[in-house]
N, CA, C and O atoms as CSV, one atom per row, in Angstrom:
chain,resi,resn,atom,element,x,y,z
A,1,UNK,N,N,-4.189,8.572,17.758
A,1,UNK,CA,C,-3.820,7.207,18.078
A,1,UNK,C,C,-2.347,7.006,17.712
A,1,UNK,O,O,-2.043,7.351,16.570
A,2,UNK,N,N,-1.375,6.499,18.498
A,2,UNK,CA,C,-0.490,5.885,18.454
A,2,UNK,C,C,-0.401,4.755,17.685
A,2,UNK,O,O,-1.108,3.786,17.963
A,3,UNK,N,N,0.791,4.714,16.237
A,3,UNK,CA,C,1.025,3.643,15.673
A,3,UNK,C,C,2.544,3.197,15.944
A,3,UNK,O,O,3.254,4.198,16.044
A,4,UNK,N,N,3.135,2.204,16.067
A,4,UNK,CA,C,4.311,1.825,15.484
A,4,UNK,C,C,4.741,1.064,14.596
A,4,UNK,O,O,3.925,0.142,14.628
A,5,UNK,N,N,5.585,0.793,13.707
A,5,UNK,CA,C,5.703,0.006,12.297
A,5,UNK,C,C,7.063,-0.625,12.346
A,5,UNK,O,O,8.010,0.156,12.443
A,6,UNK,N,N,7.260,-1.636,12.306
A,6,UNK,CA,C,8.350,-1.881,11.879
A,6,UNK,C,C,8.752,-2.371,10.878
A,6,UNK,O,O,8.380,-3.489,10.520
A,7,UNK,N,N,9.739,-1.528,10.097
A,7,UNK,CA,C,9.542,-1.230,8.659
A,7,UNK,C,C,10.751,-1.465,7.660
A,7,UNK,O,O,11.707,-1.244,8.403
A,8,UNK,N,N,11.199,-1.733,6.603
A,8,UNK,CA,C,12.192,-1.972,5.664
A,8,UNK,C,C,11.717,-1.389,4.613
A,8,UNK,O,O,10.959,-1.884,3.778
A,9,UNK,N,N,12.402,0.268,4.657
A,9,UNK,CA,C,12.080,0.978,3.317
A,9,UNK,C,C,12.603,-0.085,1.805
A,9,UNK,O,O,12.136,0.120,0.685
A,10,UNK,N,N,13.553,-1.103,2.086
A,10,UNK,CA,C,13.476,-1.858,0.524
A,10,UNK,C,C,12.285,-2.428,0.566
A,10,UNK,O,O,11.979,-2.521,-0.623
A,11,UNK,N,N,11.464,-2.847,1.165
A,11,UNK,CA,C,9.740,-3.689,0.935
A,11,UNK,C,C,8.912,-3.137,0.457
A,11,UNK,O,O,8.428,-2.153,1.017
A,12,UNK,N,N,8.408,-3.638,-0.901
A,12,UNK,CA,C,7.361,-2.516,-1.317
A,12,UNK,C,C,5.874,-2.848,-0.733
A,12,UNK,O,O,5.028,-1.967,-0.885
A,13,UNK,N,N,5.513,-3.996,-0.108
A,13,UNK,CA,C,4.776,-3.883,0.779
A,13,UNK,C,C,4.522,-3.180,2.088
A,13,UNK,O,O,3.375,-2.847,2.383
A,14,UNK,N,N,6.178,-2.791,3.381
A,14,UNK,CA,C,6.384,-2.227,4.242
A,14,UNK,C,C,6.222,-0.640,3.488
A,14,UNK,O,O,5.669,0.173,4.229
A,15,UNK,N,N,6.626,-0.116,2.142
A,15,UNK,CA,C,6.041,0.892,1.812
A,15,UNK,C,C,5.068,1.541,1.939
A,15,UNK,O,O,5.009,2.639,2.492
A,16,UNK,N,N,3.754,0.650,1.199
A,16,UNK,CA,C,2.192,0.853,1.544
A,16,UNK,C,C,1.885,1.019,2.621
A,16,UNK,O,O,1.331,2.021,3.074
A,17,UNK,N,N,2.354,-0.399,3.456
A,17,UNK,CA,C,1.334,-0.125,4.559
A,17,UNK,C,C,2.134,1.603,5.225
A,17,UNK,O,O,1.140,2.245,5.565
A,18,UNK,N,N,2.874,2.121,5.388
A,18,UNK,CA,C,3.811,2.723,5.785
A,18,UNK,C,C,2.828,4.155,5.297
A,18,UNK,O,O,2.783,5.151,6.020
A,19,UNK,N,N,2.148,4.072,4.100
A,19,UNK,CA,C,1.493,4.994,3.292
A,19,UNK,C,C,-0.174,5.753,3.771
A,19,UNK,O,O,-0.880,6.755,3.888
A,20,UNK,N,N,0.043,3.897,3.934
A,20,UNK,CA,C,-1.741,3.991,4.799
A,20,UNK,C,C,-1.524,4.954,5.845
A,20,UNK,O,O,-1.994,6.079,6.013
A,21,UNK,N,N,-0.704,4.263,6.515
A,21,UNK,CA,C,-0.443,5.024,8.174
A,21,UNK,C,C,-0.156,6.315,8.373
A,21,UNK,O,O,-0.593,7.001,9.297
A,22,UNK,N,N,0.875,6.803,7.168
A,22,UNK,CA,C,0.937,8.640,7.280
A,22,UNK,C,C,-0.244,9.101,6.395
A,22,UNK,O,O,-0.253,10.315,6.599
A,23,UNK,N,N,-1.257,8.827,5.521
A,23,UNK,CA,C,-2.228,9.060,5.195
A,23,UNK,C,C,-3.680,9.304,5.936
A,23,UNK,O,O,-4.641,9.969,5.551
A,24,UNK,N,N,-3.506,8.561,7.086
A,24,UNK,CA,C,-4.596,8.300,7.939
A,24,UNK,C,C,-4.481,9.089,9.116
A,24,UNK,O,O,-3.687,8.797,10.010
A,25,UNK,N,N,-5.688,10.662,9.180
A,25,UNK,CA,C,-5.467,11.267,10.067
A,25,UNK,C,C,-5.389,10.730,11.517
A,25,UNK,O,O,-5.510,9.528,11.751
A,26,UNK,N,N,-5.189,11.631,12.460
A,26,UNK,CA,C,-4.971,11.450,13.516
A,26,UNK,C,C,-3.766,10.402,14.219
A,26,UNK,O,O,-3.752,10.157,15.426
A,27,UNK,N,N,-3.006,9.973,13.472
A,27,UNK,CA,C,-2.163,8.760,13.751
A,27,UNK,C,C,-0.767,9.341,14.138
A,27,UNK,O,O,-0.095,9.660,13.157
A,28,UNK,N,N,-0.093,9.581,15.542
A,28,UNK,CA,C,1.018,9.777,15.931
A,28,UNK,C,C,1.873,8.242,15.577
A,28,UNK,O,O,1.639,7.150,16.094
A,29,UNK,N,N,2.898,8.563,14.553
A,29,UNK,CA,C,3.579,7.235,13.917
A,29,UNK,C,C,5.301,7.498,14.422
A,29,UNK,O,O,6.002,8.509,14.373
A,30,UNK,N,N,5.566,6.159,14.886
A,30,UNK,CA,C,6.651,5.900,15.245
A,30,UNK,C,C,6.932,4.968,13.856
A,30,UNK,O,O,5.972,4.589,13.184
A,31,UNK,N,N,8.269,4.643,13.496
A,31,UNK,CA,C,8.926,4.123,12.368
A,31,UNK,C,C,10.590,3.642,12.713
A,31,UNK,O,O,11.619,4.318,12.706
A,32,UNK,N,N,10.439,2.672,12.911
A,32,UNK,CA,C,11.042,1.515,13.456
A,32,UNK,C,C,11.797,0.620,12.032
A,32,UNK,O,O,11.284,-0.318,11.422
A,33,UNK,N,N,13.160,1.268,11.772
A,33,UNK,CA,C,13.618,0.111,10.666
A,33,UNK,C,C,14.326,-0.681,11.325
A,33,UNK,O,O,15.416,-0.538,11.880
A,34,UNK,N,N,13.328,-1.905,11.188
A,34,UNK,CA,C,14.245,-2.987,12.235
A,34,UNK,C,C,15.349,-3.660,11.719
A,34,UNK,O,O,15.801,-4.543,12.447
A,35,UNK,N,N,15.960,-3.451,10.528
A,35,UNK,CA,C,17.153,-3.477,10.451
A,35,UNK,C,C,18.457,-3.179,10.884
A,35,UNK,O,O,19.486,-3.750,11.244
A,36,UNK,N,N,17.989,-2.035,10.699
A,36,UNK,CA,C,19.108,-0.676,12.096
A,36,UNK,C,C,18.480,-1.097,13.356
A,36,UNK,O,O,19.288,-1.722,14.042
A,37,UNK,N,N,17.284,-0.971,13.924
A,37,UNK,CA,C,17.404,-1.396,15.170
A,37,UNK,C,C,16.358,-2.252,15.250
A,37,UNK,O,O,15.217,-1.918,14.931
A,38,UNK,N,N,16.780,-3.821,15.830
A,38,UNK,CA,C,15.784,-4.842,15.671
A,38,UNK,C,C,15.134,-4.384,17.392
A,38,UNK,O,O,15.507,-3.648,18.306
A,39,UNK,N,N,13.624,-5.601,17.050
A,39,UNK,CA,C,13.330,-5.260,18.647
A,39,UNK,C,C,13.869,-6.643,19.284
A,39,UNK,O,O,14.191,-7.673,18.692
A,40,UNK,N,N,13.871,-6.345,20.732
A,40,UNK,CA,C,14.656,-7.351,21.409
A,40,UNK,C,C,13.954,-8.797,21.476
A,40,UNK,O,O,12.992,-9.119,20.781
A,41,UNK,N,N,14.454,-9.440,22.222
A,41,UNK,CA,C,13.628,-10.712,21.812
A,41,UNK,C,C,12.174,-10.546,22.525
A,41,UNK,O,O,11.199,-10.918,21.873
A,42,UNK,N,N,11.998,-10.070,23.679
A,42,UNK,CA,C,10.994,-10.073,24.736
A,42,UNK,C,C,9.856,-9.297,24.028
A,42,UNK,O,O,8.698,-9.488,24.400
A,43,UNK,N,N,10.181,-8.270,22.840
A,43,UNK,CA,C,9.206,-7.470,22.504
A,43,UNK,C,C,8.599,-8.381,20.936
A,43,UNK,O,O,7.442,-8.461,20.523
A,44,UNK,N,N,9.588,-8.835,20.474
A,44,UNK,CA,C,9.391,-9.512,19.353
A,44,UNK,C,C,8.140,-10.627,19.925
A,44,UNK,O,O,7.036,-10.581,19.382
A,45,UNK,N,N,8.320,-11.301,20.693
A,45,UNK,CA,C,7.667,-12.924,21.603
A,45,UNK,C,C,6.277,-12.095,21.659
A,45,UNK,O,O,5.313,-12.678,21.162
A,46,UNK,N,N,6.037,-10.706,22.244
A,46,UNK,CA,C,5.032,-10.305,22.651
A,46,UNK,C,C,4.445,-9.931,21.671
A,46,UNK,O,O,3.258,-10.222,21.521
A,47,UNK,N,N,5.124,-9.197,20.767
A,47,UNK,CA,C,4.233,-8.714,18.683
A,47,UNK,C,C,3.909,-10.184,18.786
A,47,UNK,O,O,2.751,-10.360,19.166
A,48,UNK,N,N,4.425,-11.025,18.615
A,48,UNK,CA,C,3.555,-12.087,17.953
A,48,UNK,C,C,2.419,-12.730,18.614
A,48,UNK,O,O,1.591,-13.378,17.974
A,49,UNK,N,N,2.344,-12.519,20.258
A,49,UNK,CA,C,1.214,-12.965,20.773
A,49,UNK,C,C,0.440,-12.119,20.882
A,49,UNK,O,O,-0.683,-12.359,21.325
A,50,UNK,N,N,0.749,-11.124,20.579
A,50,UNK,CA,C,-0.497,-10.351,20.380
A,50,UNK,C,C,-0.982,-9.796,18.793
A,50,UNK,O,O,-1.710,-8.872,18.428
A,51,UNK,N,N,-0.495,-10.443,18.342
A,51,UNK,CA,C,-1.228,-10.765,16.848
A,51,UNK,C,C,-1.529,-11.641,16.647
A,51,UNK,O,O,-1.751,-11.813,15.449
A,52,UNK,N,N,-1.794,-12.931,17.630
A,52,UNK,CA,C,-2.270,-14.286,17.438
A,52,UNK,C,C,-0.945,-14.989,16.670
A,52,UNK,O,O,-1.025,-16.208,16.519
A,53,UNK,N,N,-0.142,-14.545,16.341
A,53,UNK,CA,C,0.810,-15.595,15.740
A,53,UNK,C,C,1.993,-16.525,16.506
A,53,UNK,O,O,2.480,-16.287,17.612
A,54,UNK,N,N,2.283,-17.526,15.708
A,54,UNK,CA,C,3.790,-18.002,16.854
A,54,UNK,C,C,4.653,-17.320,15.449
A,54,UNK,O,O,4.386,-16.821,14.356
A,55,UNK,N,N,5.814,-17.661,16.266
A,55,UNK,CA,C,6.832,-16.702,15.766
A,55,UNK,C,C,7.261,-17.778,14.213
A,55,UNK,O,O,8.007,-17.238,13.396
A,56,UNK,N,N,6.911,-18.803,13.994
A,56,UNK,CA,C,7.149,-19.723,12.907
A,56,UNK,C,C,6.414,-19.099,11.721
A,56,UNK,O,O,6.863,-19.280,10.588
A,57,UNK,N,N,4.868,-18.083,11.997
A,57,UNK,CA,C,4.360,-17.561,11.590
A,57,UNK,C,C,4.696,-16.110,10.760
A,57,UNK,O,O,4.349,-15.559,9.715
A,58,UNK,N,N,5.553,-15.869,11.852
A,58,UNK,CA,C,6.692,-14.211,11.681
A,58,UNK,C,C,7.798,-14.372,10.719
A,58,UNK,O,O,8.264,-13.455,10.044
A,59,UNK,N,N,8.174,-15.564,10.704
A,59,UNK,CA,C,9.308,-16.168,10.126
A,59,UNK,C,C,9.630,-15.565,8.455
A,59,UNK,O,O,8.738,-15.854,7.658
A,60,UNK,N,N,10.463,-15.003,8.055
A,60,UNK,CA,C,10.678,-14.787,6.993
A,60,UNK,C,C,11.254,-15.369,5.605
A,60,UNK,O,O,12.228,-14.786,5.130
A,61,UNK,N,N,10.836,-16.237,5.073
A,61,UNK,CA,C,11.688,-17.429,4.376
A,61,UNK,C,C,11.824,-17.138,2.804
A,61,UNK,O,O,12.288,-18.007,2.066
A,62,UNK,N,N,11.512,-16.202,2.433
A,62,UNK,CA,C,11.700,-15.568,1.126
A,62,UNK,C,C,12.451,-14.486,0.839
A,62,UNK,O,O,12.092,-13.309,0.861
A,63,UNK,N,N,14.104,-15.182,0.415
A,63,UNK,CA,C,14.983,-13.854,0.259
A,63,UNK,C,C,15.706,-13.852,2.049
A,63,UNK,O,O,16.167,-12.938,2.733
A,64,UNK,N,N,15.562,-14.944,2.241
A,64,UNK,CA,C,16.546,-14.652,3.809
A,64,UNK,C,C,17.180,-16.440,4.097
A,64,UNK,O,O,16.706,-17.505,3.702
A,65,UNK,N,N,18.289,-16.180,4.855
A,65,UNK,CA,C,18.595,-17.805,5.095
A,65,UNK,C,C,17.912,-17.982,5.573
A,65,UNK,O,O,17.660,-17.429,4.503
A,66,UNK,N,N,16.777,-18.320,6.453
A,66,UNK,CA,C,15.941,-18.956,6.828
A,66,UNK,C,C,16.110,-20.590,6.509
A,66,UNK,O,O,16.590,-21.350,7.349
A,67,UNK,N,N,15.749,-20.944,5.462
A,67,UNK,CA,C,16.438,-22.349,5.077
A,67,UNK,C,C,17.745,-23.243,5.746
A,67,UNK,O,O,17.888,-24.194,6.514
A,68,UNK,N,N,18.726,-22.171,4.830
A,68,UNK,CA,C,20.482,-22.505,4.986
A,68,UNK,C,C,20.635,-22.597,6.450
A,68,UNK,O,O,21.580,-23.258,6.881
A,69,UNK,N,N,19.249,-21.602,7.854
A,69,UNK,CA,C,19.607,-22.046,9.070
A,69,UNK,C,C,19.055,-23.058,9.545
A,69,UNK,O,O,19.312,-23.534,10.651
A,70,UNK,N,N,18.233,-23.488,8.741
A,70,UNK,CA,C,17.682,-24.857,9.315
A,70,UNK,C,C,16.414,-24.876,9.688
A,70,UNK,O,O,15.679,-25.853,9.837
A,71,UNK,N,N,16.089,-23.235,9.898
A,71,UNK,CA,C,14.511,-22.475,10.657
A,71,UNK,C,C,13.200,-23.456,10.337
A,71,UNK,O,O,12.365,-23.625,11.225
A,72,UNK,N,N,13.040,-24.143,8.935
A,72,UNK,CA,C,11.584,-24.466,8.654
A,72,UNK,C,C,11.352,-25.788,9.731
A,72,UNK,O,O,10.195,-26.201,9.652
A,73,UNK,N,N,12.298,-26.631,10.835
A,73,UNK,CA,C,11.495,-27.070,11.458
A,73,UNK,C,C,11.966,-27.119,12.953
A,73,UNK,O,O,11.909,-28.109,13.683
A,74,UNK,N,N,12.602,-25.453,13.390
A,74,UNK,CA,C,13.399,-25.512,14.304
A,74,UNK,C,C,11.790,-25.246,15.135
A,74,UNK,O,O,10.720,-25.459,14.565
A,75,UNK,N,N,11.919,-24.718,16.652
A,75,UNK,CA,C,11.458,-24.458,17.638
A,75,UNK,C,C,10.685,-22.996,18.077
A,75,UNK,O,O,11.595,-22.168,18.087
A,76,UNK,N,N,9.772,-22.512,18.340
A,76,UNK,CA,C,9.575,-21.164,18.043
A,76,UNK,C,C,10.783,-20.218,19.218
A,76,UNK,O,O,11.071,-19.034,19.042
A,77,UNK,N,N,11.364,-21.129,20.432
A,77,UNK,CA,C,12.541,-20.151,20.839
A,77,UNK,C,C,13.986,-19.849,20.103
A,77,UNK,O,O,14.724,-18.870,20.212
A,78,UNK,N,N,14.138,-21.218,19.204
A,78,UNK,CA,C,15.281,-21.171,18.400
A,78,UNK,C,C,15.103,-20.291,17.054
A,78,UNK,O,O,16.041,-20.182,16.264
A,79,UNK,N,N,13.750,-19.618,16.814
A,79,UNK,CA,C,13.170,-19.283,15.502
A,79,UNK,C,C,13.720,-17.478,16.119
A,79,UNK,O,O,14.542,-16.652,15.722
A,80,UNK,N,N,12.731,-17.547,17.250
A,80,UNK,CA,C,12.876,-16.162,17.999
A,80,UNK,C,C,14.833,-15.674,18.197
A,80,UNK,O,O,15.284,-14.619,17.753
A,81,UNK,N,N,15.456,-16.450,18.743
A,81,UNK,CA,C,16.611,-16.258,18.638
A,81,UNK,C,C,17.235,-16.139,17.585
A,81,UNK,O,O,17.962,-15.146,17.590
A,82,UNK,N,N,17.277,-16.983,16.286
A,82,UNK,CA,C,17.650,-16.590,15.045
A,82,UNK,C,C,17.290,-14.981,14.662
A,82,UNK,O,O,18.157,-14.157,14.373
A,83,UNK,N,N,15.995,-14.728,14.710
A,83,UNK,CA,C,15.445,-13.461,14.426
A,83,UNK,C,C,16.067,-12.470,15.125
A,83,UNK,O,O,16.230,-11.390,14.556
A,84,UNK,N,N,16.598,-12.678,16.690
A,84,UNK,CA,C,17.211,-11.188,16.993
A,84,UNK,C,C,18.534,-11.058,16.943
A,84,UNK,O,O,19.113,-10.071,17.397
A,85,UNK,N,N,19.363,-12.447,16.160
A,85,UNK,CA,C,20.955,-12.471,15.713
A,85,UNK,C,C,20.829,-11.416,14.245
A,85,UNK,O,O,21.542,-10.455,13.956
A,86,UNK,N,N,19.429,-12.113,13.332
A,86,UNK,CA,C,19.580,-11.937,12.151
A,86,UNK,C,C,18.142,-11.293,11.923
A,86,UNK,O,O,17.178,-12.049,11.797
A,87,UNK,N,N,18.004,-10.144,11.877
A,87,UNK,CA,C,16.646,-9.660,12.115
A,87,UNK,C,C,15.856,-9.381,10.634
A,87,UNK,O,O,14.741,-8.860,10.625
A,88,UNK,N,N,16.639,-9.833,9.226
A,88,UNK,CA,C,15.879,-10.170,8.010
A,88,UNK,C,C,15.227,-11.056,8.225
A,88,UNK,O,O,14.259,-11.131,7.468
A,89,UNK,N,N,15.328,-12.028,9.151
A,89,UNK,CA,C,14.518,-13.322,9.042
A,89,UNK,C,C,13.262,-12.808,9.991
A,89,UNK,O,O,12.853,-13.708,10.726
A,90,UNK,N,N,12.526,-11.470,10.135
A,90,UNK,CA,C,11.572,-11.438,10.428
A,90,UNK,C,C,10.559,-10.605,9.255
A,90,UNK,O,O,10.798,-9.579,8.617
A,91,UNK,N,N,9.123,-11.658,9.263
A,91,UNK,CA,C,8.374,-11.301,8.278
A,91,UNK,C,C,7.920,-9.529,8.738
A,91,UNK,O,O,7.921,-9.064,9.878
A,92,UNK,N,N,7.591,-8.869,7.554
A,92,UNK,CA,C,7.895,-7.144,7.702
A,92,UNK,C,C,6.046,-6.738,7.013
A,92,UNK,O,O,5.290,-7.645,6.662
A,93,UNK,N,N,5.774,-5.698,6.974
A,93,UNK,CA,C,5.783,-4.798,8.483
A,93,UNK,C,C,5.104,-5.282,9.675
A,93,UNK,O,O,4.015,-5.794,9.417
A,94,UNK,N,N,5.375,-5.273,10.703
A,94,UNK,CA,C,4.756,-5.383,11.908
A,94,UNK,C,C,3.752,-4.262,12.224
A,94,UNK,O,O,3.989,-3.372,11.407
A,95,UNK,N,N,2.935,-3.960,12.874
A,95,UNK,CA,C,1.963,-2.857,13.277
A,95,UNK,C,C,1.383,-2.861,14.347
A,95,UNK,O,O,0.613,-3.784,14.610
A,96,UNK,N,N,1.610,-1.821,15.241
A,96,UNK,CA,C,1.210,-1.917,16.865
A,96,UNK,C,C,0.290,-0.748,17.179
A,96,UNK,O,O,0.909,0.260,17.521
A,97,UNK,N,N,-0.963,-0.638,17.150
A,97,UNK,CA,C,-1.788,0.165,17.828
A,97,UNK,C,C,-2.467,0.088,18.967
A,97,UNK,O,O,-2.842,-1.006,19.390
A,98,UNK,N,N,-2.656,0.961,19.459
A,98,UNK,CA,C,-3.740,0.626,20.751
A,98,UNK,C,C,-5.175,-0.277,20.056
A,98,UNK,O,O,-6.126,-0.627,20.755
A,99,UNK,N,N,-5.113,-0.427,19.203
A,99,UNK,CA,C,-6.153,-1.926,18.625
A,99,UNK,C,C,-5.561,-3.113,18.752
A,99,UNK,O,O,-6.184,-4.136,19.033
A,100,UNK,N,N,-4.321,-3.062,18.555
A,100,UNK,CA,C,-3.734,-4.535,18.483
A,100,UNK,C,C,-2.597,-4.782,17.786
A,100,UNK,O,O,-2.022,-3.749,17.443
A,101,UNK,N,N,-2.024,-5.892,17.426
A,101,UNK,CA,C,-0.816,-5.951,16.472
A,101,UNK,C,C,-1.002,-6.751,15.037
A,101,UNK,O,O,-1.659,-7.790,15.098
A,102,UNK,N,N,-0.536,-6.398,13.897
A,102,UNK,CA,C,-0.737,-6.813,13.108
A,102,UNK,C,C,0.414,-7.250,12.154
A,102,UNK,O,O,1.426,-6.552,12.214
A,103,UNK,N,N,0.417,-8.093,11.453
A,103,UNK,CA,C,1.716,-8.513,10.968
A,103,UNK,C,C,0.733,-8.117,8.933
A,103,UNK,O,O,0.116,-8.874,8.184
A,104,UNK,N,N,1.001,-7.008,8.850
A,104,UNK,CA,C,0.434,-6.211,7.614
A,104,UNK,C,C,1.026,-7.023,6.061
A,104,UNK,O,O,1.964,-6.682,5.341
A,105,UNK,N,N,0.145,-8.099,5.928
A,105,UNK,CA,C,0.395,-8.831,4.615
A,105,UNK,C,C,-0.508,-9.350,4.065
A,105,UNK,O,O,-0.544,-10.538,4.385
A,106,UNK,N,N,-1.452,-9.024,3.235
A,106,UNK,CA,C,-1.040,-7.592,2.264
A,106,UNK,C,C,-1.345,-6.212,3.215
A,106,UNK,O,O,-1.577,-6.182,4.424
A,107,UNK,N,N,-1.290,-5.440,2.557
A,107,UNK,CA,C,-1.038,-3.784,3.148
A,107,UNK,C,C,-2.394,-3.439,3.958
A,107,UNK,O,O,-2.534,-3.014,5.105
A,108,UNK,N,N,-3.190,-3.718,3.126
A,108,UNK,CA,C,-4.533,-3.376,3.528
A,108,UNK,C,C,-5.083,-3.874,5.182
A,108,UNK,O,O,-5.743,-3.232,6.000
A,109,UNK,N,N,-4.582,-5.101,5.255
A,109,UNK,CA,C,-4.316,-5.455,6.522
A,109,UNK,C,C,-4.148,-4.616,7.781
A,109,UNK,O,O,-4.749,-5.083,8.748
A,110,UNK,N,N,-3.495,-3.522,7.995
A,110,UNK,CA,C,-3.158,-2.642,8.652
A,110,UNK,C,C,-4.631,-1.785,9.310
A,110,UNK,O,O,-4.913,-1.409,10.448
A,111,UNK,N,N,-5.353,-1.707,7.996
A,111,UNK,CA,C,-6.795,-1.101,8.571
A,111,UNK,C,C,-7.479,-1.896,9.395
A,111,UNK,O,O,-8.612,-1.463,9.605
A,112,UNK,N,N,-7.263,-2.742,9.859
A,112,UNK,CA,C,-8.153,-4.316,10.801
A,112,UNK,C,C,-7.713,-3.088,12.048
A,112,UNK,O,O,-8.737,-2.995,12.725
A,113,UNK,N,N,-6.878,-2.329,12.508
A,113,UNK,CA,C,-6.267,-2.265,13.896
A,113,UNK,C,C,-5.825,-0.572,13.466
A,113,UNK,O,O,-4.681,-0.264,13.799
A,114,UNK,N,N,-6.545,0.376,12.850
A,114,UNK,CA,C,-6.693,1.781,13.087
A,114,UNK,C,C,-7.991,1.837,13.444
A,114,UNK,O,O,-8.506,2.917,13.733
């Protein structure tokens, strides 16, 4: 099975889940630090609908301007656009399998969709 992660080796949560995933046979893993390379907006819009979330949900507000931009009562296209100027302001790790997408918080989370 195909995984992808998008990941921030400083997160010690994006760690774990990161742990699960090379731990867990059979799993061809892609590793995505979306820091170095964020995903674009069109793919970001789609992780979140297909994890059931809006992107206000994705939103990262601990340890990122998020605030200082105004994000807690902007728009989910103005939220999405912030996120692919400034791609800390997206909540981490993301997880994409042929099960589904998961926004892995806490770690364990990740097993819902292997």
């Amino acid at each position: 099975m195909k995984a992808t992660i998008w990941h921030n080796p400083n997160c010690g949560t994006s760690r774990k889940t990161l742990e699960i995933l090379r731990e867990t046979p059979g799993i061809e893993l892609d590793v995505v630090e979306y820091l170095k390379t964020p995903p674009s907006r069109e793919v970001l819009a789609q992780l979140y609908a297909d994890a059931g979330l809006t992107p206000r949900q994705g939103l990262r507000t601990r340890g990122s301007p998020a605030e200082e931009l105004g994000l807690s009562e902007a728009d989910a296209d103005t939220i999405l656009d912030a996120m692919v100027r400034e791609p800390i302001l997206i909540e981490r790790p993301l997880v994409r399998t042929e099960k589904g997408v998961r926004l892995c918080r806490p770690q364990d989370v990740v097993r819902d969709i292997l």
